[in-house]
C-alpha positions, 0 to 999 in steps of 0.5 A: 622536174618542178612537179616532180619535186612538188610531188615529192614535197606533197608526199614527205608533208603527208608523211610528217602528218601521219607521224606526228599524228602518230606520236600525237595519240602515242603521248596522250594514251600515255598520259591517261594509261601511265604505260612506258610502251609509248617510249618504244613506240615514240623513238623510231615514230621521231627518229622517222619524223626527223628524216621526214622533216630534214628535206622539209625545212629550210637551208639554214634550219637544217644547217642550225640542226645538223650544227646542234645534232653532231655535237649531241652524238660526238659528245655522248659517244666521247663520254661512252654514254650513247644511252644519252641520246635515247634519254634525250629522245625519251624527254622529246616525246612530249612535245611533238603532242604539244606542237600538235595541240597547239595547232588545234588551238590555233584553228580554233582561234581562226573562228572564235567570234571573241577574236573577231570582236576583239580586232575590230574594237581595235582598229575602232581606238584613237590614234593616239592609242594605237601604240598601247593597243598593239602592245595589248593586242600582241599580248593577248592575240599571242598568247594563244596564237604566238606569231599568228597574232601578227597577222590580225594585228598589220590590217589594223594599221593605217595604210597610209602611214609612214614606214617609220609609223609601222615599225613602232606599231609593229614594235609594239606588237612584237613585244606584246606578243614575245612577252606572252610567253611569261605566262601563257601556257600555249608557248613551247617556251614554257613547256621547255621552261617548266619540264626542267623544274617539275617540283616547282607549282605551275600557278607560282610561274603563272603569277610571276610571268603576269608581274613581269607583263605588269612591269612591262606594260607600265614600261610600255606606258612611261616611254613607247607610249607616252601618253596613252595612259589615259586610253588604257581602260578603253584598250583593255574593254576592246580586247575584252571579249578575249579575256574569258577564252584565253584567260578560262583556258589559262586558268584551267591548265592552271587548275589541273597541273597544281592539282595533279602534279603534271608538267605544264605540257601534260596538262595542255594536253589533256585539257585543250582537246576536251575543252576543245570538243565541248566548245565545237558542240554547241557551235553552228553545224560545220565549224568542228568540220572547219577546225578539223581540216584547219588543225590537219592543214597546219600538222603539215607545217610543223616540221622545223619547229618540231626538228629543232625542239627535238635536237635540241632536247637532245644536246641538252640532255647531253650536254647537262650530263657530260662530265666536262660540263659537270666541271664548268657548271660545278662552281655555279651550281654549287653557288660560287657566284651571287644569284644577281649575277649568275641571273643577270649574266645568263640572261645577258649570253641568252640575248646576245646568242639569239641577236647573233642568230642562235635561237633561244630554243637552242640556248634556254634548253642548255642553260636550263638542263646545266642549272637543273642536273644538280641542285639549283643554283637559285630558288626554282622560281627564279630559275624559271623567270630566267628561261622565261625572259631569256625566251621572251627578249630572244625572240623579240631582238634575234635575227633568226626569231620566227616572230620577229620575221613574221611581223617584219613581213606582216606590216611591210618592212624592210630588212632590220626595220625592227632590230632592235629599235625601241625594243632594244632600248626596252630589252636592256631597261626590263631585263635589269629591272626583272633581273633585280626582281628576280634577285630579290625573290631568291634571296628572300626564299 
C-alpha cells in the first residue's frame, strides 16, 4: 500500500510539473506578444493545477485553503457576481510563472561561486561578530533565496554552543532574512504588494525598503548586537562577493519595470531567465545541465505555495469587490481615519493574524485589494510600505511562517525557540518607528 501511495504521489508531483510549467510558457508568451489567449488557456491550466496540488500539501494547508476558498465562492455567488472568481483567477496567473522563476534563480544560486565565498568569509568573522553577520547574511542569502538562506547559514554556527546561542543567531538570521522582502524583487511579497498599486515606480518602493533594512539594522546594532558595530565594515566585505549578482539582478529588474511600466513580477520574468541564460553560457561544460535539473526538481515542490497564492488572490478579488465590503472599507477609503492610524492599526491586525496562525499571504492580499478598489486612503508608497512590513514582521513572528519553521529546524530548536523572542521586542520597536516614517511620508505627499 506504501508504494501504491508513493506511486501515486510521484505521479500528481509530475503532473504539477507539467502544468506550472504549462502555465510558466503561457504568461511569458503572454508578456512578449500582448495576446489575451493566455487568460483562456490559464484558467483551466490553474483550476487543474489546484486539483493536482490539493492531495500534495499538508492537513492543515489544505484546510487553511478550503478555509480561504469557500468564502470566495459563498460570497461571489451571494453577490451574484460569480464572474468575480474568473477575475480573481485572471489576476492569479501571473504568479505560477513567478514561482517558476523563482526556482531557476534558486538553482542557480546553488552553484554561484559568490555564494560559496561569501559563506565562508562568514564563518571566518570573530565571535563577537557573529550576531551582526547572521542578520547581514540572512539579508542578503534571502533576498534571492527567501528560507533557503537558512540552510548555508546553521552550518556556520558553533556546534557546540548553547541552545540559547543558536537561538539568538537563528534570530538573527530569521530577521535578516524576513526583512529582505522590503526591497528584494525575488519575493512573492512584493509581487503581491506591487500588483495591487501598478502606478506607483518600482525604484520608489525599492528606495524605501533599503531606508527601512538601514533603519532595521542600526536597531540591530543598538540592542541584538550591541557592540558589534565595530566589526561592521568586516561583516559587509565577507558578504561582498554577493553584492554584485543580487544587487546587478536587483537593479536591473528595477531598470526594465520603471522603464517600461511593468508590474514588478512581469519584469522578474522577463529579466531572470535571459539574464540567466547569458550567465550559464560562459560557466564550465555542465553547470547549465545542473540548473536545468535543480529548477525542474524543485517545479515539484511548489505545490502549497502556489495553492495558496492562487486562493488567495482569488478571496481578495472577492472580498475587495463585495458591496459589504464596499460598506466597511467606505469610511476609510474616504479618509475617515488619520494615515498614522489607519497605518499603525493595519500593521498591528496583520501581525497579530500571522502570530494566531494566519499567513500573511492570506491578510496582506485582503488588506491590499480593500485599500486599493478605491482611491487610497494613503499616498501609494505608504500603502506599499505597509504590505511590505505586514509581510516581513508576519513571517518573522507567525506560528505558521514557512521561514520561521525552516530556520527553527535548520539550527536545531525545540518548539517556540524562536517565537518571538527578541524578535518580538524588535517587531514592536521597528514597526512603531516605520509606522511614523511612513505617516510622515504621506503626509508630506
Amino acid at each position: 500500500m506504501a508504494g501504491e501511495a508513493g506511486g501515486w504521489r510521484r505521479r500528481l508531483v509530475g503532473a504539477s510539473r507539467v502544468l506550472l510549467l504549462a502555465l510558466w510558457v503561457s504568461e511569458l508568451s503572454a508578456l512578449l506578444t500582448g495576446s489575451t489567449l493566455a487568460n483562456l488557456l490559464g484558467r483551466p491550466l490553474l483550476l487543474g493545477y489546484g486539483l493536482v496540488a490539493l492531495p500534495l500539501v499538508g492537513p492543515a494547508s489544505r484546510r487553511l485553503a478550503f478555509g480561504l476558498a469557500l468564502p470566495a465562492l459563498a460570497l461571489a455567488f451571494l453577490e451574484g457576481r460569480p464572474v468575480l472568481l474568473l477575475e480573481g483567477l485572471d489576476q492569479a496567473l501571473l504568479f505560477p510563472a513567478f514561482l517558476g522563476t523563482l526556482t531557476l534563480v534558486r538553482a542557480l544560486a546553488a552553484v554561484h561561486p559568490a555564494v560559496e565565498r561569501a559563506r565562508e568569509r562568514t564563518e571566518r568573522l570573530p565571535n563577537e561578530a557573529r550576531a551582526l553577520g547572521f542578520f547581514l547574511g540572512g539579508h542578503l542569502f534571502g533576498a534571492v533565496l527567501t528560507a533557503g538562506s537558512f540552510a548555508l547559514l546553521a552550518p556556520l554556527a558553533d556546534p557546540r554552543a548553547s541552545e540559547a546561542e543558536r537561538a539568538r543567531l537563528a534570530a538573527m538570521a530569521l530577521r535578516g532574512s524576513c526583512l529582505a522582502v522590503l526591497w528584494s524583487p525575488f519575493f512573492v511579497g512584493m509581487a503581491l504588494v506591487t500588483r495591487h498599486l501598478p502606478e506607483l515606480p518600482l525604484w520608489r518602493v525599492t528606495l524605501l525598503g533599503l531606508g527601512l533594512s538601514l533603519l532595521a539594522l542600526l536597531l540591530t546594532l543598538a540592542h541584538d548586537a550591541r557592540g558589534a558595530g565595530r566589526f561592521l565594515i568586516a561583516a559587509l566585505s565577507a558578504l561582498a562577493p554577493l553584492l554584485p549578482p543580487v544587487g546587478g539582478a536587483a537593479a536591473a529588474i528595477v531598470l526594465v519595470a520603471s522603464l517600461t511600466g511593468l508590474p514588478s513580477l512581469a519584469a522578474v520574468l522577463l529579466v531572470t531567465p535571459p539574464a540567466a541564460a547569458l550567465w550559464l553560457a560562459v560557466r564550465p561544460n555542465g553547470t547549465a545541465r545542473l540548473v536545468v535539473a535543480r529548477t525542474f526538481e524543485l517545479t515539484g515542490r511548489l505545490a502549497e505555495e502556489m495553492l495558496l497564492v492562487g486562493v488567495v488572490t482569488v478571496l481578495g478579488r472577492v472580498v475587495a469587490a463585495s458591496s459589504g465590503m464596499a460598506h466597511l472599507a467606505g469610511p476609510i477609503l474616504a479618509g475617515a481615519l488619520p494615515g498614522w492610524l489607519l497605518l499603525g492599526a493595519a500593521l498591528a491586525v496583520i501581525v497579530l493574524l500571522a502570530v494566531a496562525g494566519l499567513h500573511p499571504l492570506a491578510s496582506v492580499a485582503i488588506t491590499m485589494a480593500l485599500l486599493t478598489e478605491g482611491p487610497p486612503p494613503v499616498t501609494p508608497l505608504a500603502l506599499a510600505g505597509l504590505g511590505l512590513l505586514g509581510w516581513a514582521l508576519g513571517t518573522m513572528l507567525g506560528s505558521t511562517s514557512l521561514s520561521l519553521l525552516v530556520a527553527r529546524s535548520a539550527f536545531e530548536l525545540p518548539a517556540r525557540a524562536l517565537s518571538p523572542g527578541p524578535n518580538g521586542r524588535f517587531v514592536l520597536l521597528f514597526g512603531a518607528l516605520s509606522v511614523a516614517l511612513l505617516a510622515l511620508l504621506d503626509a508630506l505627499a
